[in-house]
N, C-alpha and C positions, 0 to 999 in steps of 0.2 A: 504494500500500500504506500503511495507515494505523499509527500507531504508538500504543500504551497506553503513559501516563505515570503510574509509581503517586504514589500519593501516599497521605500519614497521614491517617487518619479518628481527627479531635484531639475527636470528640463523645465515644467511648468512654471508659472510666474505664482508663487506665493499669495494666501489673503494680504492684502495690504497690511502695513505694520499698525496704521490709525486706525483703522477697522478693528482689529484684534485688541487694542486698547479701549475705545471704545466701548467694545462687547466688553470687557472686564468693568468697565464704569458701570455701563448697566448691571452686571453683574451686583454688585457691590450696594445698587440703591434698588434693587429689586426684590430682595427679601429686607421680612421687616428685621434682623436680626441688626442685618449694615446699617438699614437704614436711618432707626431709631438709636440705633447705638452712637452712630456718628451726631444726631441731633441730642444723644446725650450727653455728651462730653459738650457741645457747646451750653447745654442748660446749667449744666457743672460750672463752668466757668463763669456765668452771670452769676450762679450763686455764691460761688466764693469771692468773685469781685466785689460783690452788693456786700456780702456782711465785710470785709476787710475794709471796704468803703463807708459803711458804716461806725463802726468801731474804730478804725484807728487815730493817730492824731494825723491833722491834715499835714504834717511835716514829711509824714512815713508812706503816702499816699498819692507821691507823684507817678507821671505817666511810666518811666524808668518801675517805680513798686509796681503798678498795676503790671505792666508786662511780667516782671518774673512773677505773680503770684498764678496767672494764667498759664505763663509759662511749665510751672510747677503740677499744675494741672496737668495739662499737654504730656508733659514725660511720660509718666505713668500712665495714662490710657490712649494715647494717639495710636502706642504701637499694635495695640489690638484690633486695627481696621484690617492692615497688610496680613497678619493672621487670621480673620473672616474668612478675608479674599483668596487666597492661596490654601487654606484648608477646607472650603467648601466643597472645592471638585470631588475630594474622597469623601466627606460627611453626608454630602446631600446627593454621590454617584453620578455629577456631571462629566466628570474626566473622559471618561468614555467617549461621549458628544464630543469634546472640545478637542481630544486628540485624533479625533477620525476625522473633522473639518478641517483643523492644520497638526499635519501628523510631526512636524517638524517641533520639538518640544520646549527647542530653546529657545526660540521665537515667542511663546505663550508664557515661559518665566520671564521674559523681559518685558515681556506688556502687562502682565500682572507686578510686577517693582517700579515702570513707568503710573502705570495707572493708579498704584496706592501713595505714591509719590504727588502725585498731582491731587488725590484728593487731600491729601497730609496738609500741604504746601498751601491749599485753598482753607483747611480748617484752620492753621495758623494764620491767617491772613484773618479770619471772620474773629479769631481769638483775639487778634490786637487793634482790631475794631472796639470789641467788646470792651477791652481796656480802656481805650479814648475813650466814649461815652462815658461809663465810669468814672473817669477822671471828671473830664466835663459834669455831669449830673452832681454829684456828689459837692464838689467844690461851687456847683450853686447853689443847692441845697443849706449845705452847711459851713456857707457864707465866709470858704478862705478861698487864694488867689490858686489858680489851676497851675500844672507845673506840665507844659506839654512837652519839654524837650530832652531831648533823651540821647543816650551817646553812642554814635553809630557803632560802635565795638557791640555793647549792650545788644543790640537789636540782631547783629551779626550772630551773636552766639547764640540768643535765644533761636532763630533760625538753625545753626548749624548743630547744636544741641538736640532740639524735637527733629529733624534728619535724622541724625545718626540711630536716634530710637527707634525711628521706624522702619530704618534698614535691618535693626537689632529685632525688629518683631520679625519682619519677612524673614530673617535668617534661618529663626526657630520655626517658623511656618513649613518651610524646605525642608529641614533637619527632621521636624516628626511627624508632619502631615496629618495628625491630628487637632480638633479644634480647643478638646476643654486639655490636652495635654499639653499643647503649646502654650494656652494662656497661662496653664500653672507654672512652666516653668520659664516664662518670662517673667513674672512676679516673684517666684522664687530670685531667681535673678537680680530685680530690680530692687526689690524690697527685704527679702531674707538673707541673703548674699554679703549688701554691704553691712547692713546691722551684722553678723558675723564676724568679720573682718573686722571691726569697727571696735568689738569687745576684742581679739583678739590682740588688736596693734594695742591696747592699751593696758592689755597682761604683760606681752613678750615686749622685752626691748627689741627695736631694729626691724621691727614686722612693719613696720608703717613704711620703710625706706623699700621693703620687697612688692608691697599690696601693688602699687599703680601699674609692676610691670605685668600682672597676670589678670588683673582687677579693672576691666572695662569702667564701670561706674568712676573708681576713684581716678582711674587717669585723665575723667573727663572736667575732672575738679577745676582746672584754670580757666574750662569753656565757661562755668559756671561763675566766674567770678564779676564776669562784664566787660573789664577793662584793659584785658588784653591777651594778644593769641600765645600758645604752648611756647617754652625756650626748645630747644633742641633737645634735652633731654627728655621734658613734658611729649614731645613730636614722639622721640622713640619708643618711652611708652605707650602713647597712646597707639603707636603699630604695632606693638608687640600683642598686647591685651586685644587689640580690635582684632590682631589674626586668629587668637583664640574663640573668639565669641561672637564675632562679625564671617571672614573669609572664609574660615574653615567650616562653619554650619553652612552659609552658602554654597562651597563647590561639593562637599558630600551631599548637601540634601540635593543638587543638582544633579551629581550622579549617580543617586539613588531614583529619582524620577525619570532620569533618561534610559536605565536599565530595568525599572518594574513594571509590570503588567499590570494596565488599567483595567478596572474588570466594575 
């Protein structure tokens, strides 16, 4: 009995690469999981604007605070879109569909990291809207002078900071393929990870000088600070840790989807 081997006919012209991004947009705002999920992080952020706005003294509550406390937001749940999106194909059995219309695989993981990119890039954008309002509302409210100016480093990192997390969620997305395993262990990660570390550098001497070079979170400590980028050391750090926890979950969970059987 003889056996047919498919294979890709690489003569034809490809789905367009926009189309394929595209369909991953739709993807993403088409179940109510994305959809509402993503419209909750933004409700998150009005709320902790509003009571920070509320509460604090108007000193502590210029445009600069409003951004990182949104900011702050953003870290921890932005990167849970990219993992929706990229773990849905196996939770909800679309994989199937999507690699029989473009069988070419690596094509569909880059439109899925463009495409969770794009809506990342758009939530932070509606997020530091959120902020100005805030600012604005608040400082007429309660009758001190508005602080809208802010210092391009500031803004730069808060951008390049919610990036790197949600390349950090896609990474884990690839690596486990599933949905409630990847969120746990990107919270594991985010949240359990450095509190460990954290107790640890301040038992042992000299652990604090090791953490940043295996410790994504803590290397990313100068982007965090507003006012200025990594020295060269902070640089190598942050490649060292980022190849543990960024590159290397990407090219395995890559080479795990280009050799598994969608089914």
């Amino acid at each position: 009995m003889s056996t047919t081997v498919a294979t890709i006919d690489t003569t034809r012209p490809g789905i367009p690469f926009s189309r394929l991004v595209n369909v991953e947009l739709r993807k993403m705002f088409n179940t109510r999981s994305g959809r509402w999920y993503t419209f909750s992080i933004m409700l998150l952020c009005v709320v902790v604007v509003a009571f920070c706005g509320a509460f604090f003294e108007p000193r502590d509550f210029a445009y600069g605070d409003a951004i990182g406390i949104v900011g702050g937001v953003l870290g921890f749940f932005l990167p849970v879109i990219p993992i929706l999106l990229v773990t849905s194909e196996w939770g909800q059995r679309t994989g199937l569909v999507t690699f029989t219309l473009e069988p070419r695989r690596p094509r569909v993981v880059v439109s899925k990291l463009v495409a969770a990119i794009m809506v990342s890039l758009a939530t932070i954008i509606v997020a530091a809207v959120i902020a100005l309002v805030a600012v604005w509302f608040f400082s007429t409210v309660r009758g001190f002078d508005a602080q809208y100016d802010i210092e391009f480093a500031l803004m730069r990192n808060f951008v390049l900071t919610n990036a790197l997390a949600v390349v950090i969620g896609f990474a884990f997305a690839m690596l486990i393929m599933n949905t409630p395993a990847a969120i746990v262990a990107y919270f594991f990660y985010a949240l359990v990870l450095p509190i460990a570390f954290g107790a640890v550098s301040a038992a042992v001497d000299g652990f604090e000088d090791i953490v940043p070079w295996f410790d994504f979170n803590w290397a990313q400590g100068p982007l965090f600070t507003g006012d200025y980028l990594p020295d060269g050391k902070e640089w190598a750090q942050l490649a060292t840790s980022g190849t543990i926890w960024l590159i290397l979950p990407v090219v395995l969970g890559t080479w795990r989807l280009l050799r598994s059987e969608v089914k």
